[in-house]
C-alpha positions as CSV (number, residue, x, y, z in Angstrom):
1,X,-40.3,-13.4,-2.2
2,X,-39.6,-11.7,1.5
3,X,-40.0,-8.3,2.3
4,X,-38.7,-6.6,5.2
5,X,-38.8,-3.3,6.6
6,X,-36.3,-1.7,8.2
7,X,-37.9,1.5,9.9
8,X,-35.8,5.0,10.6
9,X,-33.6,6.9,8.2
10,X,-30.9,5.0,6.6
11,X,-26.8,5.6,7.6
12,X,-24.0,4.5,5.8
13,X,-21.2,2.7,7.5
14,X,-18.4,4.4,6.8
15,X,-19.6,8.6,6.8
16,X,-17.9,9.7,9.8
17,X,-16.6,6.9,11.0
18,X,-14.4,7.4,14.7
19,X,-10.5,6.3,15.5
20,X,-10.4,4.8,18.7
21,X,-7.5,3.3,20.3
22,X,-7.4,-0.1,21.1
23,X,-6.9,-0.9,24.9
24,X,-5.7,-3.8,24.0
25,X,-3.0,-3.4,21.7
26,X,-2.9,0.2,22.4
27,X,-3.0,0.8,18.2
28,X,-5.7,3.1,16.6
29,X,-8.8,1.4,15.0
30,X,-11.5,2.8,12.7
31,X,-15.2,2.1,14.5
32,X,-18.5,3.0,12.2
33,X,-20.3,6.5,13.9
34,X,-22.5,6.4,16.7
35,X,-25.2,7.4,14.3
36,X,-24.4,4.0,12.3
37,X,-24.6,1.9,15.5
38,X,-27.8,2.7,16.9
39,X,-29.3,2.7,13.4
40,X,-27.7,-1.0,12.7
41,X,-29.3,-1.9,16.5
42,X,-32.9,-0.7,15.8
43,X,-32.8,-2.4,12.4
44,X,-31.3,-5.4,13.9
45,X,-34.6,-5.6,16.5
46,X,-37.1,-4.9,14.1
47,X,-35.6,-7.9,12.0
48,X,-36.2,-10.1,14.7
49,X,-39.5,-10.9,13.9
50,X,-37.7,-12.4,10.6
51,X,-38.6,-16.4,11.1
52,X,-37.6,-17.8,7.6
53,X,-34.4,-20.1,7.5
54,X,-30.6,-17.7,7.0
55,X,-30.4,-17.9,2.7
56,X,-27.0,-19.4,1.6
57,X,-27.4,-18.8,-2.4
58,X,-27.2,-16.0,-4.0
59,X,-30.1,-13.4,-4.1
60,X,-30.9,-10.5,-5.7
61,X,-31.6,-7.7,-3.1
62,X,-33.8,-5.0,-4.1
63,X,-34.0,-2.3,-1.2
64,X,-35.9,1.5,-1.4
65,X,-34.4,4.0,0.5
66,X,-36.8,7.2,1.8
67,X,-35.0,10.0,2.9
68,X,-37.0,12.8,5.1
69,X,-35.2,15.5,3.4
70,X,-32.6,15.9,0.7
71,X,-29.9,17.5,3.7
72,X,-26.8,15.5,4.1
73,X,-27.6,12.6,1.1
74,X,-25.9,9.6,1.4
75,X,-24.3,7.8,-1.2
76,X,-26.0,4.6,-2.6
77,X,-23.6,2.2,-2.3
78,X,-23.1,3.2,1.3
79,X,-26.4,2.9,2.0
80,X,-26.7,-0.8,-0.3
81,X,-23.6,-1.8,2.0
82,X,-24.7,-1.1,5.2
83,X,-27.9,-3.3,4.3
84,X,-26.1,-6.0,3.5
85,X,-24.1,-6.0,6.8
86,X,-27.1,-5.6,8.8
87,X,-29.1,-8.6,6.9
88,X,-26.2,-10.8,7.5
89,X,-25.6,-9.5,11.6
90,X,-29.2,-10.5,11.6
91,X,-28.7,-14.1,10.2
92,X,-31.0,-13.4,7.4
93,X,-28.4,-14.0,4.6
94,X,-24.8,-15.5,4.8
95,X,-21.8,-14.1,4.0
């Protein structure tokens, strides 16, 4: 069994997410919040210490979430999604 700890208070991916336009393209693009991004970059350091090979099988995942207070709740799945995206930007677990 591994256990990691991802420290801070869990964001979702998609609450409040921001349109940007593309510079490229010059079209409009949906980009997760700001909140979102510097939470997926601490997690994404403190997983670093992770040394075990990246799983390619399929795992069951079970992940607590602490909340400081019950102001501005998440939903669940948001919050099981955006764990799964930062485990596999880590290289912990494959697509």
């Amino acid at each position: 069994m591994i256990r990691l700890t991802i420290p801070g208070r869990p964001i979702t991916k998609k609450n409040s997410q921001a349109i940007i336009i593309n510079r490229r393209t010059n079209r409009p693009m949906v980009i997760p919040s700001k909140a979102y991004r510097e939470y997926e970059e601490a997690a994404l350091w403190h997983l670093k210490s992770y040394r075990g090979e990246t799983i390619k099988y399929p795992v069951n995942v079970c992940a607590r979430y602490w909340m400081p207070n019950r102001r501005g709740k998440p939903d669940l799945l948001g919050l099981e999604e955006a764990t799964a995206d930062i485990l596999e930007a880590a290289g912990i677990v494959e697509d």
